[in-house]
N, C-alpha and C positions, 0 to 999 in steps of 0.2 A: 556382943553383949546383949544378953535378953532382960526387957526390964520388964515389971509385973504389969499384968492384965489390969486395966482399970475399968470402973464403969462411968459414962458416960451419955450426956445428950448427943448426940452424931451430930445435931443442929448446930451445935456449939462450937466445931470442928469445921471450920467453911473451907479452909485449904488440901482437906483431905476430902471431903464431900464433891469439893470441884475437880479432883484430882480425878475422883473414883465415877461420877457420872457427867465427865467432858467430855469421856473417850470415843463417843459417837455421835460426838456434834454434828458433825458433817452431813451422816444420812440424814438428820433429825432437818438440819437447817435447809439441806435442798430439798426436804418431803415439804417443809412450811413454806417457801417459796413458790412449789410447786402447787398446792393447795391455795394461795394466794393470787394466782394466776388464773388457777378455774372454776375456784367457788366464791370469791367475792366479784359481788356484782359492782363495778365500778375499779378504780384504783384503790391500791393499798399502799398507805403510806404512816399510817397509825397504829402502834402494834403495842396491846398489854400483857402482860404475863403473871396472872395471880399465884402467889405462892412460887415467886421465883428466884429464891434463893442464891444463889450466887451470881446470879446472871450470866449462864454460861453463855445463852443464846445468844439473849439480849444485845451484850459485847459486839457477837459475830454479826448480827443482823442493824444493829446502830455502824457499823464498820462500815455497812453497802449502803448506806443510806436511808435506811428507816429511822422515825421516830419512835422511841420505846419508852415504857413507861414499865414498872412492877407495884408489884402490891406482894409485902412480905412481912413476916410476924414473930422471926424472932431476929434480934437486932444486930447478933453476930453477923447474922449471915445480910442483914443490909450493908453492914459499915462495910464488908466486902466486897457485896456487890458495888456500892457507890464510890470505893477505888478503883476496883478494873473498870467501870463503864458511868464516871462523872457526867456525860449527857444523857441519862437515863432521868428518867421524872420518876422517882420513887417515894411512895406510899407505905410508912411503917403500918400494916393495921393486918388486920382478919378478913381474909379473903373470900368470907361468908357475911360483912358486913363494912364495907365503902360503901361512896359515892363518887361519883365523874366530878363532880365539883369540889373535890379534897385534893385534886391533882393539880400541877400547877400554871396546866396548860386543860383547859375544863370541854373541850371540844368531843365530839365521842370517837371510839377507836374503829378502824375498820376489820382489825379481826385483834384476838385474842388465842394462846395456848397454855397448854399446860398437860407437858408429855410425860411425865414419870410418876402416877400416880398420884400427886398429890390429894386429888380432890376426894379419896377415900380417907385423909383423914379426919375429915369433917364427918363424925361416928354418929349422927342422929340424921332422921330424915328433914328436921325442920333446917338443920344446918348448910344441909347441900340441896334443899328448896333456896333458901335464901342468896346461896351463892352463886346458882343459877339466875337469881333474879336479879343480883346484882350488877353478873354481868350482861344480861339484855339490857339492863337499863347504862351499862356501858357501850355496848357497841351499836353502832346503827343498824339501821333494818337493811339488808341487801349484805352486810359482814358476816363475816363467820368467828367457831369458837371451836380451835381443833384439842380435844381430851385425849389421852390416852391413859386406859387404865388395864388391871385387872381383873376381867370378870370371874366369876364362880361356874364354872361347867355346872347343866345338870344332868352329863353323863360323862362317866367318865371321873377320874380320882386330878383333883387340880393339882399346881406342880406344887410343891412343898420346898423347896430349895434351890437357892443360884450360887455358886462362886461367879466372880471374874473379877480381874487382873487390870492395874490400869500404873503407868510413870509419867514422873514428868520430872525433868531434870534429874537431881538426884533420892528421889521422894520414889518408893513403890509401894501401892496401897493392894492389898487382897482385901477383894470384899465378898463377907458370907451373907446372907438373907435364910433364914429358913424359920418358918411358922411353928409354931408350938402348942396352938390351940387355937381350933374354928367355932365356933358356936353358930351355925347357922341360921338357928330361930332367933337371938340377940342381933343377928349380924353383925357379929364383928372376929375379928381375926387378930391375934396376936403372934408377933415375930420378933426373932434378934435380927439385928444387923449388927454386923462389928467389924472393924476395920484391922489387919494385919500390916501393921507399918514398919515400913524398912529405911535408915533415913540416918545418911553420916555412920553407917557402921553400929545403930543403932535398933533395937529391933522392939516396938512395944505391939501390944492390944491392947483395944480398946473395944466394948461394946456395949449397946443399950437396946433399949425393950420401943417395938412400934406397935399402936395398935389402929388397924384399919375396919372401915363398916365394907361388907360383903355388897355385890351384887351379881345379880343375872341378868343378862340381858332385859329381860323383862322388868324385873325391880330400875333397872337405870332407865329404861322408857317411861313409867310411870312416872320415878321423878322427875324428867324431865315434863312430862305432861304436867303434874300440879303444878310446876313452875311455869310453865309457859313459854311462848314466845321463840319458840325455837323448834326446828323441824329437822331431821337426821337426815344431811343431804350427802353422805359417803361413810362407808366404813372401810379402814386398810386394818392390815398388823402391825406387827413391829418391825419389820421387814423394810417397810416401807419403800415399799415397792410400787411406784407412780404407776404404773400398768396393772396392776393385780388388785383390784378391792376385791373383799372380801365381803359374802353374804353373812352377819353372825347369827347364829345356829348354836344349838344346846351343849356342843363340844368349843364352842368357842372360848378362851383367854384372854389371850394379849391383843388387843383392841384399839382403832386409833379413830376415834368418833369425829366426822366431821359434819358440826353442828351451825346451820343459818339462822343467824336472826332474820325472824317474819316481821 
């Protein structure tokens, strides 16, 4: 039985979100581990995650014995998270304006992530100055802040499109992404994402409208330079592949920034 297309926030959707981006936790959670081990200077036992939505991590990494904390801003996707992962210290707010003292353990963290783009949806540059400064003023000096994002090739036509496929029990999510319009002098980027669910003999879509600010390498250097406090101490891909970093270069994308607080 096919039911009609609806539109939708995807944010509002936290059971099909976590369905559709848990599916490679694994590499994600041993690349952070592994990044934990050789770029923070000291022990790592303090972990935040802004703009961490269902906690897919979090869960996994609070399970081995980290303390975890989020910072998240739409409230579906808290009340979610804060049922799978109850020892999480979570932070309803704008991950472009906390403070370490809103949490409810006020100590600083020894590193911080945030792997799947999120920080391009903060669409202005004063936004993603500020959320860079937010988290220096979260993590200490000697931690790190590992990003992974998007960049804008400036050679080279970027990729315009993903499917991929993800289950869990009897729930199958297809998920599309494809861009609709770049504006490169505005920086910003608009795209659908919509979810193709299959679920009890049931089969709907759903999709809705993202819009992200662009960067190049060099635009993502500069902000970080007006923010400060933070020095590019490794680049990998999405690969994440502990042996392989990557030099990023004007063909570069998919980007996995491993950033030290100074």
């Amino acid at each position: 039985m096919n039911e009609p297309r609806a539109t939708a926030d995807i944010y509002d959707l936290p059971e099909y979100y976590d369905i559709i981006f848990a599916d490679e936790w694994e590499a994600e959670f041993d690349f952070l581990r592994f990044c934990f081990d050789r770029y923070v200077d000291g022990p790592t036992q303090r972990l935040l995650e802004p703009a961490c939505g269902t906690g897919r991590l979090l869960v996994e990494l609070h399970g081995v014995g980290y303390t975890v904390a989020g910072v998240e801003l739409n409230e579906k996707m808290t009340r979610y998270c804060r049922e799978r992962c109850p020892g999480a210290d979570l932070l309803s707010g704008d991950m472009a304006n906390f403070r370490l003292d809103q949490f409810a353990h006020s100590e600083p963290f020894d590193a911080g992530f945030n792997m799947i783009n999120s920080v391009r949806h903060l669409l202005s540059e004063e936004l993603a100055v500020a959320h860079f400064r937010c988290m220096a003023a979260a993590i200490r000096p000697g931690g790190i802040y590992i990003v992974g994002l998007h960049l804008t090739p400036t050679i080279g036509q970027p990729l315009e499109d993903e499917t991929w496929v993800a289950t869990r029990d009897d729930v199958t999510v297809t998920c599309h992404l494809e861009t609709y319009d770049r504006d490169l002098d505005a920086r910003i980027e608009r795209a659908s994402l919509g979810y193709d669910i299959e679920k009890n003999g049931h089969e709907v879509q759903v999709v809705g409208d993202l819009s992200f600010r662009t960067y190049t390498a060099a635009q993502l250097q500069q902000t970080l330079q007006t923010a400060g406090g933070w020095r590019i101490a490794a680049t990998y891909d999405f690969t994440y592949d502990q042996d392989e970093p990557i030099v990023v270069g004007e063909v570069s994308e998919d980007v996995v920034y491993v950033l030290q607080r100074l």
